[in-house]
VEXDRENFI-642041 format. One record per residue (C-alpha): residue in three letters; z, y, x. Coordinates in nm, 4 decimals. Layout:
<vonus>
[ALA, [Z, Y, X]],
...
</vonus>
This chain:
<vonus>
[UNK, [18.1199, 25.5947, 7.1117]],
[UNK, [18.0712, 25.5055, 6.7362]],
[UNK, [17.7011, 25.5093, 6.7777]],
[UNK, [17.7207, 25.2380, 7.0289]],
[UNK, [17.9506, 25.0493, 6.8109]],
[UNK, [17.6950, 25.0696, 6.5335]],
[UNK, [17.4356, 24.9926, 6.7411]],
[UNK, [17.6227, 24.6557, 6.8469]],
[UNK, [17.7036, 24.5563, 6.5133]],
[UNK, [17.3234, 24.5953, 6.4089]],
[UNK, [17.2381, 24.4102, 6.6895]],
[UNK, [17.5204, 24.1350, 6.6158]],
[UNK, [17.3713, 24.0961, 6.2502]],
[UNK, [17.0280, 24.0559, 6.3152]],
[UNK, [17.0755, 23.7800, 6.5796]],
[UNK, [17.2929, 23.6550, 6.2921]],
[UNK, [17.0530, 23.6557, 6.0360]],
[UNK, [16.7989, 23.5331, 6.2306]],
[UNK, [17.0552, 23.2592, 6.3678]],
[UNK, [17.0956, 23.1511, 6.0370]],
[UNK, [16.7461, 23.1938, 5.9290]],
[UNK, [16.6404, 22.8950, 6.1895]],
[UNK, [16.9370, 22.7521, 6.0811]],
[UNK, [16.7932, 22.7319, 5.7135]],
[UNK, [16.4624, 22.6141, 5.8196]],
[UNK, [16.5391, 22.3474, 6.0198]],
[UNK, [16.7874, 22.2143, 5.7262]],
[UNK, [16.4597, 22.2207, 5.5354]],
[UNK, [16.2355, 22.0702, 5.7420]],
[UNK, [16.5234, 21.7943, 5.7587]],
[UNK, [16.5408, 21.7643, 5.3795]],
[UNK, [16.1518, 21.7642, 5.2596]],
[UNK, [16.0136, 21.6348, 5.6062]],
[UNK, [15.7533, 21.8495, 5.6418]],
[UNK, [15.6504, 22.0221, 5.9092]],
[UNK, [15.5573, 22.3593, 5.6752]],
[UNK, [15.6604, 22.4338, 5.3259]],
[UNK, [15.3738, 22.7305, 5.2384]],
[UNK, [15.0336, 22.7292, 5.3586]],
[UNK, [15.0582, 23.0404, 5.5322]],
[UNK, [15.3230, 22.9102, 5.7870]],
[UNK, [15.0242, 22.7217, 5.8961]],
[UNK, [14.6695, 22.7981, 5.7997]],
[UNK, [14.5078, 22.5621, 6.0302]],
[UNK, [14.6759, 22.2357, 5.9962]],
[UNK, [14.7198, 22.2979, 5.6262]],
[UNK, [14.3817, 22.3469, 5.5605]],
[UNK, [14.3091, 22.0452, 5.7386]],
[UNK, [14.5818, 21.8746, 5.5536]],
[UNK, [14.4219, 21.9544, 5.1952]],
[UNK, [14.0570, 21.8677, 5.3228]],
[UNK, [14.2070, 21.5157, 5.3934]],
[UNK, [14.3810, 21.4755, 5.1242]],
[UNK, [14.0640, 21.5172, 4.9442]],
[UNK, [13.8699, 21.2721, 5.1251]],
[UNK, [14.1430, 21.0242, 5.0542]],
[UNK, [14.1409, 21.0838, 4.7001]],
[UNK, [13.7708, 21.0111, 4.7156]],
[UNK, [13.8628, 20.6994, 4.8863]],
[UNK, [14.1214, 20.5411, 4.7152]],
[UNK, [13.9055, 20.5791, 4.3880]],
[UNK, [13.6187, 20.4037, 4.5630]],
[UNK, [13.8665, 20.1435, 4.6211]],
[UNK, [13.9621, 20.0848, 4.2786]],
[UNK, [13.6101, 20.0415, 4.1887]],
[UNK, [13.5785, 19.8213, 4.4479]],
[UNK, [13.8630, 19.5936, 4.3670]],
[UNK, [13.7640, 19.5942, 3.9946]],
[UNK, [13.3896, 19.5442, 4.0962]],
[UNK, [13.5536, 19.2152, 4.3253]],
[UNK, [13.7056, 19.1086, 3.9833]],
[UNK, [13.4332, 19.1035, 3.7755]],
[UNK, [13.2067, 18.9401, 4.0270]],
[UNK, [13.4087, 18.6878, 4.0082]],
[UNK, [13.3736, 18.6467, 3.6730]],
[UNK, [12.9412, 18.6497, 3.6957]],
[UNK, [13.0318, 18.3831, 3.9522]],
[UNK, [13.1955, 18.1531, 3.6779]],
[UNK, [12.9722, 18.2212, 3.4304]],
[UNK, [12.7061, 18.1593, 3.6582]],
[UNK, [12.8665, 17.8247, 3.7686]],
[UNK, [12.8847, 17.7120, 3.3945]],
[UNK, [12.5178, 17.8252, 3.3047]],
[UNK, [12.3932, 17.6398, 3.6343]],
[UNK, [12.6207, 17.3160, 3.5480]],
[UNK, [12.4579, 17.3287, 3.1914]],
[UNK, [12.0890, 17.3443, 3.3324]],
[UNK, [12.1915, 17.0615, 3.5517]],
[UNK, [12.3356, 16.8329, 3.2920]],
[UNK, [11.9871, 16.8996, 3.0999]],
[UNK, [11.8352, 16.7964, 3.3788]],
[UNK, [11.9963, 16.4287, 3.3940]],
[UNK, [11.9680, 16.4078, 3.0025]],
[UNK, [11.5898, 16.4639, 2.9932]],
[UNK, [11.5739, 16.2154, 3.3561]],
[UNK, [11.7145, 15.9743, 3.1287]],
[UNK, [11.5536, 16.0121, 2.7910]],
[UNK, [11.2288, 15.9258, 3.0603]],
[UNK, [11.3418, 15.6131, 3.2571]],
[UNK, [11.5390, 15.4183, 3.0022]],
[UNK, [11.4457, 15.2583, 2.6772]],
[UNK, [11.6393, 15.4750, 2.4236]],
[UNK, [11.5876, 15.4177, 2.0698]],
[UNK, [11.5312, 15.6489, 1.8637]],
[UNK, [11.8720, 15.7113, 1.7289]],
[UNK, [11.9368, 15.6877, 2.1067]],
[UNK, [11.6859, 16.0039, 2.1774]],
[UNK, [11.8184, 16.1632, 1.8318]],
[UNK, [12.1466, 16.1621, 2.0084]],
[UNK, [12.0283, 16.2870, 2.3118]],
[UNK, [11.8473, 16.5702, 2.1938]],
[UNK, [12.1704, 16.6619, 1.9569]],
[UNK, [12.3063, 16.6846, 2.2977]],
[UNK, [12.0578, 16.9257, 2.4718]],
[UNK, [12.1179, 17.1480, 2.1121]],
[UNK, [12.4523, 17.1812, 2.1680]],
[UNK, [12.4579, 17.2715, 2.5600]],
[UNK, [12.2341, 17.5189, 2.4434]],
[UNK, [12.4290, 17.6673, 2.2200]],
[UNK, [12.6630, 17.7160, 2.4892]],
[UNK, [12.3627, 17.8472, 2.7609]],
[UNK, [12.3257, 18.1275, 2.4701]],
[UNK, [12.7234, 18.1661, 2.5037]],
[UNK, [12.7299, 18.2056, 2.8498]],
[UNK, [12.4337, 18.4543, 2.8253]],
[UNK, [12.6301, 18.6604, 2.6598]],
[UNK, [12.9553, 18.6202, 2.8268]],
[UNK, [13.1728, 18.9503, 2.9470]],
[UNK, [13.4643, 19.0703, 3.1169]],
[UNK, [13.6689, 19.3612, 3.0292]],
[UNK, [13.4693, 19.4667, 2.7071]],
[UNK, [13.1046, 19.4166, 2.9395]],
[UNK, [12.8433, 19.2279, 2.8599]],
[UNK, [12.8099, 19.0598, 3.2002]],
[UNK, [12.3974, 18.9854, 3.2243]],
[UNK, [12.3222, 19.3140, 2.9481]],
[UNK, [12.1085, 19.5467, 3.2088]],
[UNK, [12.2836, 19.8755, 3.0301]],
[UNK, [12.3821, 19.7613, 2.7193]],
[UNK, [12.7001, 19.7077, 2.6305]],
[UNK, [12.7423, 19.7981, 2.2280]],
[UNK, [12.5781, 19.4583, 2.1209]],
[UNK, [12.4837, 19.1238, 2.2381]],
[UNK, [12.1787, 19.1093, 2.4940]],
[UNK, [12.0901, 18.7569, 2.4296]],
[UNK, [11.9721, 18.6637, 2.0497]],
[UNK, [11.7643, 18.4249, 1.9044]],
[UNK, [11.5145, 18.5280, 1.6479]],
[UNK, [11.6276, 18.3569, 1.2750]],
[UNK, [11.2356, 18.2989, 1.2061]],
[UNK, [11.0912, 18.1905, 1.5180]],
[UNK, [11.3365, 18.1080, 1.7097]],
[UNK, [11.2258, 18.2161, 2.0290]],
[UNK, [11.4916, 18.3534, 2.2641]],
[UNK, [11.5344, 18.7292, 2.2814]],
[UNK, [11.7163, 18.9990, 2.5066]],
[UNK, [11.7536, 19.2996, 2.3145]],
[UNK, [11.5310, 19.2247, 2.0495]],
[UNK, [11.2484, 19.2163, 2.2408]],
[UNK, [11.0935, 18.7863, 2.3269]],
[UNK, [11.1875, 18.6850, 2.6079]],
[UNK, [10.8165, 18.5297, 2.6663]],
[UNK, [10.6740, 18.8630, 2.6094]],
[UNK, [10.8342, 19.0782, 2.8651]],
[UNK, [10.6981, 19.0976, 3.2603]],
[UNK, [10.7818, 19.2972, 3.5265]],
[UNK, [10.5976, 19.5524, 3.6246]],
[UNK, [10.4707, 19.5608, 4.0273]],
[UNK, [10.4295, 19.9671, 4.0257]],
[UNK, [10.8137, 20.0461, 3.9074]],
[UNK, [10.9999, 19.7213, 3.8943]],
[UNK, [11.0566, 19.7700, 3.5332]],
[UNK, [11.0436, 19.5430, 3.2689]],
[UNK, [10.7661, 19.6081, 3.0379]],
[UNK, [10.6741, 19.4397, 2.7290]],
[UNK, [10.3441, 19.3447, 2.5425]],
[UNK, [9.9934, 19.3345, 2.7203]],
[UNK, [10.0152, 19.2924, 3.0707]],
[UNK, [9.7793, 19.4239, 3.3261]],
[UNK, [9.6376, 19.1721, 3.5453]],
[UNK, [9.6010, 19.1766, 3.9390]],
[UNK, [9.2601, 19.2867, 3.9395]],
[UNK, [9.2616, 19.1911, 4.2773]],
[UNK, [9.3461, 18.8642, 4.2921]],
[UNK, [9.1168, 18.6492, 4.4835]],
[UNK, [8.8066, 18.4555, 4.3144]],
[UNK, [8.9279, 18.6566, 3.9511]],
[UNK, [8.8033, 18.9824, 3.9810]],
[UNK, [8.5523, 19.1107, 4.3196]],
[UNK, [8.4650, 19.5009, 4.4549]],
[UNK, [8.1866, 19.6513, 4.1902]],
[UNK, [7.9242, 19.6990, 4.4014]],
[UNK, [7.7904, 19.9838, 4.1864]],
[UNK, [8.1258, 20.0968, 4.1495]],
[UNK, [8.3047, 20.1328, 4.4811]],
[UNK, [8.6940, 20.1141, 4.4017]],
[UNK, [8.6356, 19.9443, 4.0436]],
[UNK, [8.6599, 19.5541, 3.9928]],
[UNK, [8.4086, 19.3912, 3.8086]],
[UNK, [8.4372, 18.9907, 3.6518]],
[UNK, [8.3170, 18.7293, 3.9744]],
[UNK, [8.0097, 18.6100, 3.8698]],
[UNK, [8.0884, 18.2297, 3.9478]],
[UNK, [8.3420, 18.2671, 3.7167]],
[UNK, [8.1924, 18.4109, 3.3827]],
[UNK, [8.5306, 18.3107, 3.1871]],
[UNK, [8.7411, 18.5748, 3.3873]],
[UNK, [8.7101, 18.8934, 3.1505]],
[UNK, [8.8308, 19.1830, 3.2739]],
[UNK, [9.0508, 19.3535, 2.9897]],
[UNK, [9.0323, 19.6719, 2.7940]],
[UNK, [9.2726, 19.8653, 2.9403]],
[UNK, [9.2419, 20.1281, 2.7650]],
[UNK, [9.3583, 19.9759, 2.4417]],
[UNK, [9.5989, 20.2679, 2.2853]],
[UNK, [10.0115, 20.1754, 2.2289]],
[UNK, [9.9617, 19.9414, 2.5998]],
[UNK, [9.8763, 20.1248, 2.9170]],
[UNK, [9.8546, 20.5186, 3.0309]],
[UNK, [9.6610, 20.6525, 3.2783]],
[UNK, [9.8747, 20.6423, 3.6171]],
[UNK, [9.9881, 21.0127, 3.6701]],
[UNK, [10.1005, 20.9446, 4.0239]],
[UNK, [9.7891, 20.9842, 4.1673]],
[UNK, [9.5993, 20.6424, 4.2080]],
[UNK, [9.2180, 20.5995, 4.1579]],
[UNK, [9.0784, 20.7501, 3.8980]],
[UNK, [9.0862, 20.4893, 3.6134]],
[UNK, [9.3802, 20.2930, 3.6856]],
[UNK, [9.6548, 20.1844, 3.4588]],
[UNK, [10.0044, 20.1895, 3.4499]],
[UNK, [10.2444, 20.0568, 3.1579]],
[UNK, [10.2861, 20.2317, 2.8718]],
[UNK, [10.6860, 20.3445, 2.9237]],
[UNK, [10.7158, 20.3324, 2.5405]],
[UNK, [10.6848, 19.9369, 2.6308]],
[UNK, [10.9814, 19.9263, 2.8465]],
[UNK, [11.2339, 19.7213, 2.7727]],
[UNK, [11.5417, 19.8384, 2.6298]],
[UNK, [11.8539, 19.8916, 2.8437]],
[UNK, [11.6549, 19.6153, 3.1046]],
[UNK, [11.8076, 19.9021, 3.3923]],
[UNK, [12.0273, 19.8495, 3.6790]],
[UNK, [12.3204, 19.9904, 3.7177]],
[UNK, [12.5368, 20.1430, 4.0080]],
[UNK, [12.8517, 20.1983, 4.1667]],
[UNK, [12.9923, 20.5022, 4.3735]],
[UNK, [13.2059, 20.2200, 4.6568]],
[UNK, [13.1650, 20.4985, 4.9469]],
[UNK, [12.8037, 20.5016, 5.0570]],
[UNK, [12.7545, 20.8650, 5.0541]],
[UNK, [12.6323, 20.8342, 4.6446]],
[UNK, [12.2977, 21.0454, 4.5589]],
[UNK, [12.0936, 21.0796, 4.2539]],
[UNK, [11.7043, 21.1020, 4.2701]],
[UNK, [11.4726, 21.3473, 4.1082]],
[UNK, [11.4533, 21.1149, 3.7593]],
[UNK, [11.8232, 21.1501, 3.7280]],
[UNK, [11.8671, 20.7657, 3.8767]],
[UNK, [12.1045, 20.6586, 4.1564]],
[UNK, [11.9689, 20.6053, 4.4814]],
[UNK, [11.9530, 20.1939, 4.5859]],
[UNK, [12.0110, 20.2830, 4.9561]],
[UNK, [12.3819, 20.5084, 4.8533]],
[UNK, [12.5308, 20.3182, 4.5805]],
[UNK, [12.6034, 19.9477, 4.4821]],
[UNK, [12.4240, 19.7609, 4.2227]],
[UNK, [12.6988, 19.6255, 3.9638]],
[UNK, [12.4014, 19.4949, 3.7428]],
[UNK, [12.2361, 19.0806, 3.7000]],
[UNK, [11.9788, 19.0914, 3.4999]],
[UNK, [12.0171, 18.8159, 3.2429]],
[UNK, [11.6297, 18.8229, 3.2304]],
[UNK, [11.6052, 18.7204, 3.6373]],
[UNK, [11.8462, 18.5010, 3.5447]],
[UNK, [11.7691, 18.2851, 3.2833]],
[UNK, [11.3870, 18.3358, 3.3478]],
[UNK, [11.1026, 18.5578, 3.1286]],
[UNK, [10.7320, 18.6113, 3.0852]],
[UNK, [10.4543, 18.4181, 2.9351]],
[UNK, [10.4617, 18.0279, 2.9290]],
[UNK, [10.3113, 17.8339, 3.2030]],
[UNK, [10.0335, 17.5857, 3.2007]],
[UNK, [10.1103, 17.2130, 3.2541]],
[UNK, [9.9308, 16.8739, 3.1828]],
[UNK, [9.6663, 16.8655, 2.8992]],
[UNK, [9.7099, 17.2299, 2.8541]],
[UNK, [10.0348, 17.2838, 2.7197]],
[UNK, [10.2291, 17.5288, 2.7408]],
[UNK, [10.5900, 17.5148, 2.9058]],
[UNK, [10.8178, 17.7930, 2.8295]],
[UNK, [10.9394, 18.0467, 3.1473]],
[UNK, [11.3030, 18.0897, 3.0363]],
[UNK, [11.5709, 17.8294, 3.0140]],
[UNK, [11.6642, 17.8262, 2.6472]],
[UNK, [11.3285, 17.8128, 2.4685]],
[UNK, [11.2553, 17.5354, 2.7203]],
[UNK, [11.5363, 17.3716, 2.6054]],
[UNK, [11.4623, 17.3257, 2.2765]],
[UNK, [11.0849, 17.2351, 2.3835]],
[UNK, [11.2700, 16.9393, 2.5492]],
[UNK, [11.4666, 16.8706, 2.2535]],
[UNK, [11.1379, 16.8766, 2.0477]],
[UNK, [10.9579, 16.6323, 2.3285]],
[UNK, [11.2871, 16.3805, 2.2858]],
[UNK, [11.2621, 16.4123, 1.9052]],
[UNK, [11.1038, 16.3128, 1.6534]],
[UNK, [10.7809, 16.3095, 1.8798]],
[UNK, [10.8695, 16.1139, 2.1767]],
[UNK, [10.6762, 16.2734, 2.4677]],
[UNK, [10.7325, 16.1291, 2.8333]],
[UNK, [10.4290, 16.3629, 2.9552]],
[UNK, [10.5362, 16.7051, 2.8097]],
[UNK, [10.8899, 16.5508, 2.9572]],
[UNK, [10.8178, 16.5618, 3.2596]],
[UNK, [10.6353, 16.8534, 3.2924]],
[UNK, [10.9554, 17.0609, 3.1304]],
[UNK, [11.1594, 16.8464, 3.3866]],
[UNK, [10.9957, 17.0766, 3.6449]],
[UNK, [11.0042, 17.3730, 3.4686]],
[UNK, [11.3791, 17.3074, 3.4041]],
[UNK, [11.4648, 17.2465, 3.8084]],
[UNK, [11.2841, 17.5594, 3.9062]],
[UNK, [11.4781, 17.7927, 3.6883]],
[UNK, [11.7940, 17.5944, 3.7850]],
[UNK, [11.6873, 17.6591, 4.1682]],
[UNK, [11.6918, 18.0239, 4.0213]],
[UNK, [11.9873, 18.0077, 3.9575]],
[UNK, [12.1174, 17.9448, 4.2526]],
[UNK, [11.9334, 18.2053, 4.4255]],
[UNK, [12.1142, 18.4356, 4.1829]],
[UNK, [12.4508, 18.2856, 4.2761]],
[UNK, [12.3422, 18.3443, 4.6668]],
[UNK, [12.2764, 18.6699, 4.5791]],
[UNK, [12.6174, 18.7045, 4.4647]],
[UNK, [12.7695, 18.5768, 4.7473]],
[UNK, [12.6072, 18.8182, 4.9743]],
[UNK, [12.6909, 19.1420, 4.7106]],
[UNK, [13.0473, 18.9723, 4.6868]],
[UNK, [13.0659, 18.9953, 5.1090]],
[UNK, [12.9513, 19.3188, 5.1004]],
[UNK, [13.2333, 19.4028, 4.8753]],
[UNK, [13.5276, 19.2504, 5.0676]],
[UNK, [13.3726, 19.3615, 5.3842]],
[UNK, [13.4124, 19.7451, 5.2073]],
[UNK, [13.7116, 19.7051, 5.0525]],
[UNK, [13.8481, 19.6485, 5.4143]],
[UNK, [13.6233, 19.9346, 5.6053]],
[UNK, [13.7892, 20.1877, 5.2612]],
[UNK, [14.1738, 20.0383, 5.3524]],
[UNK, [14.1608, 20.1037, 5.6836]],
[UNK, [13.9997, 20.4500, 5.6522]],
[UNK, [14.2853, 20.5327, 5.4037]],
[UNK, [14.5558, 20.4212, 5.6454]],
[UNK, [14.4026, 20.6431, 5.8929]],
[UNK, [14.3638, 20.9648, 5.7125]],
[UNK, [14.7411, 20.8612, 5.6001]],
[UNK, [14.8172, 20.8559, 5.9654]],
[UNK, [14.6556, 21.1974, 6.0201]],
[UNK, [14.7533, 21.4299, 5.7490]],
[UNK, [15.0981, 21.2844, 5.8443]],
[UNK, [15.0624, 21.3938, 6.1790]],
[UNK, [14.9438, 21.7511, 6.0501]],
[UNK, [15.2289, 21.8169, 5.8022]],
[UNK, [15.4881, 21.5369, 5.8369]],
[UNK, [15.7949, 21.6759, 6.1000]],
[UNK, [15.9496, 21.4455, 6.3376]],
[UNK, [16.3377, 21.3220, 6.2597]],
[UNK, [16.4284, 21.2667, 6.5850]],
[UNK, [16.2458, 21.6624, 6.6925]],
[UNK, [16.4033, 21.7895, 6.4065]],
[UNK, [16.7437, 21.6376, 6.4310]],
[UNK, [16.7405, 21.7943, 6.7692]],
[UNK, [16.6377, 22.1517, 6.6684]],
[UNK, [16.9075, 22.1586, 6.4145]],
[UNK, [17.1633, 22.0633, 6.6605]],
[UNK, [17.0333, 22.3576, 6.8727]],
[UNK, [17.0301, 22.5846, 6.5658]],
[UNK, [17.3990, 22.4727, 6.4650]],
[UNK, [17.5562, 22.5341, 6.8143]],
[UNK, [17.3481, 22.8919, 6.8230]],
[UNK, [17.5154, 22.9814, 6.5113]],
[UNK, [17.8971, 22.8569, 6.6213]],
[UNK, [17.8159, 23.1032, 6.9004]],
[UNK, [17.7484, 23.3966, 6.7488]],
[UNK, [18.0140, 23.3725, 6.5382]],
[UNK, [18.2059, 23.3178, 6.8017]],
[UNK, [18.0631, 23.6334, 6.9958]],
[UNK, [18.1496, 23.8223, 6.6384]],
[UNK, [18.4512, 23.6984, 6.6258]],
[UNK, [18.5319, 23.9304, 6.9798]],
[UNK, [18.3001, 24.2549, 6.9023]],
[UNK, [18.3379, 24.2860, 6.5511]],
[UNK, [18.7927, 24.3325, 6.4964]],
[UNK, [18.7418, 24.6045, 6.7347]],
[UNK, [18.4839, 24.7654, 6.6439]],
[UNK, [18.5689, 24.7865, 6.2539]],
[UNK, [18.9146, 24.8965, 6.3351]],
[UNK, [18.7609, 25.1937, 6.5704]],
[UNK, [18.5033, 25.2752, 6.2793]],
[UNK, [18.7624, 25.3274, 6.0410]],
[UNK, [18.9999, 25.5789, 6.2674]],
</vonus>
């Protein structure tokens, strides 16, 4: 007889324990609202959970980027406004220095003018936003755009302006001696002798084919071209004239040279140089030369107002001056499109945060109203076994104790 009583109050205490046990959980799951509170309780939904709260991570830090990259676009955008508004105001100053009769304290005044908006061309050059030079390539310890104290020509990094090309083999800018496009058409014509070598055309005896060999300027090409041909020297390369890139979600990978890949990352970068304009000066009327880049064409302007009035070099710069404005605006279309890009990410990363929100939610969030339920259940459960106790256990004490 006392065995069976034992046996009953064993059996009475674990369905209490385990009574209150689910009693205790679901309390719990009603405080923290989670499904789970250890891993183990769940291996497969929480190790789904963590691998999605990983790629969220990811996400909302490509966000940020994105939303700061938005912010400082829109501050290339102004400065890109101002430098294009400057160009344009040239542009009418120089129209008018040609159609009217100015005297020459008129055109004195005029080119005082042109000096000071470029003074502020050079400012907005060198314009930045949060402690970054805007239009610096990589740099971002020192100004990009100087002017040399002796010559005065316009320099980015310390290198002229009028000196530096870009190279059609890399897309980097290069410095120095240039090597020409051998084959251009009615320059340079097959060797005959010399299949695969150019030699000068003969109808043209003033085209000279350069020494390219000349030490400190090119390299032989290690990639494999013809025998013979040249590449730039890369001790020529421009300093900090790179690009450089953001991480905004496009499945970011570097290439063999340590660089990031165009096609999986965003290009933060304007080159001031693309900008503003570079390379050697043109040839317009009589032979002269007309500077490439906007500010050492504006002070050939302000040279041609005063003290030398001349309405021919005038409007030859005139032209020069319109086509790098045009650039300009291609630049700030450029922006547009890399701004649309931006906004048209930031949404595609917001809604693919919400989602994985929504999911890892789904995987370790409980449900109130479920929840609220299965502690009702629990609660009457445990009323009833104590209850049931409440009948087995007086009488089977008081037998266990005679």
């Amino acid at each position: 007889m006392r065995v069976a009583q034992r046996s009953i109050s064993r059996n009475y205490m674990r369905r209490l324990n385990n009574s209150l046990s689910k009693r205790t959980e679901s309390m719990e799951r009603g405080e923290s609202g989670l499904k789970f509170s250890k891993l183990s309780d769940n291996v497969a939904d929480g190790s789904r959970a963590m691998h999605i709260q990983e790629e969220r991570y990811q996400s909302t830090q490509q966000l940020d980027n994105t939303e700061n990259l938005l912010a400082e676009l829109k501050s290339v955008d102004s400065n890109m406004k101002s430098i294009q508004s400057v160009m344009q105001t040239v542009q009418e100053r120089v129209l008018k220095a040609m159609s009217d009769p100015i005297s020459e304290d008129g055109r004195a005044v005029l080119a005082k003018e042109i000096s000071n908006l470029k003074d502020q061309l050079l400012q907005f050059a060198n314009s930045q936003f949060s402690g970054k030079y805007l239009f610096s390539g990589t740099n971002n310890s020192t100004q990009p755009f100087t002017v040399n104290e002796e010559t005065g020509k316009f320099q980015f990094n310390g290198i002229d302006v009028d000196s530096i090309y870009r190279s059609s083999s890399d897309g980097k800018y290069y410095y120095g001696a240039q090597i020409p496009d051998l084959s251009k058409p009615g320059d340079f014509i097959p060797n005959p002798d010399n299949p695969g070598v150019m030699m000068p055309d003969p109808n043209d005896p003033t085209k000279q084919i350069p020494d390219l060999s000349q030490p400190g300027e090119f390299i032989p090409d290690p990639a494999g071209n013809p025998p013979g041909e040249m590449m730039p020297d890369p001790s020529k390369q421009v300093p900090h004239s790179g690009d450089v890139y953001a991480d905004i979600g496009l499945g970011l990978k570097i290439t063999g040279d340590v660089q990031a890949d165009p096609r999986t990352a965003f290009q933060i970068s304007f080159s001031g140089l693309e900008l503003l304009g570079f390379g050697a000066p043109i040839e317009g009327g009589d032979g002269r030369q007309i500077s490439s880049n906007a500010y050492d064409l504006l002070t050939q302007i302000e040279n041609a107002i005063t003290p030398n009035y001349d309405k021919e070099a005038l409007d030859d710069m005139h032209k020069q001056l319109v086509k790098l404005t045009d650039k300009v605006g291609m630049n700030r279309t450029d922006l547009g499109t890399r701004t649309n890009f931006l906004e048209q990410t930031k949404d595609r990363l917001e809604a693919d945060i919400d989602n994985m929100s929504e999911l890892e939610s789904n995987l370790v969030s409980s449900d109130p109203a479920e929840d609220a339920i299965k502690m009702k259940e629990c609660e009457y459960v445990w009323l009833a076994v104590l209850q049931l106790g409440s009948q087995i256990l007086p009488s089977s004490l008081l037998d266990f104790m005679r």
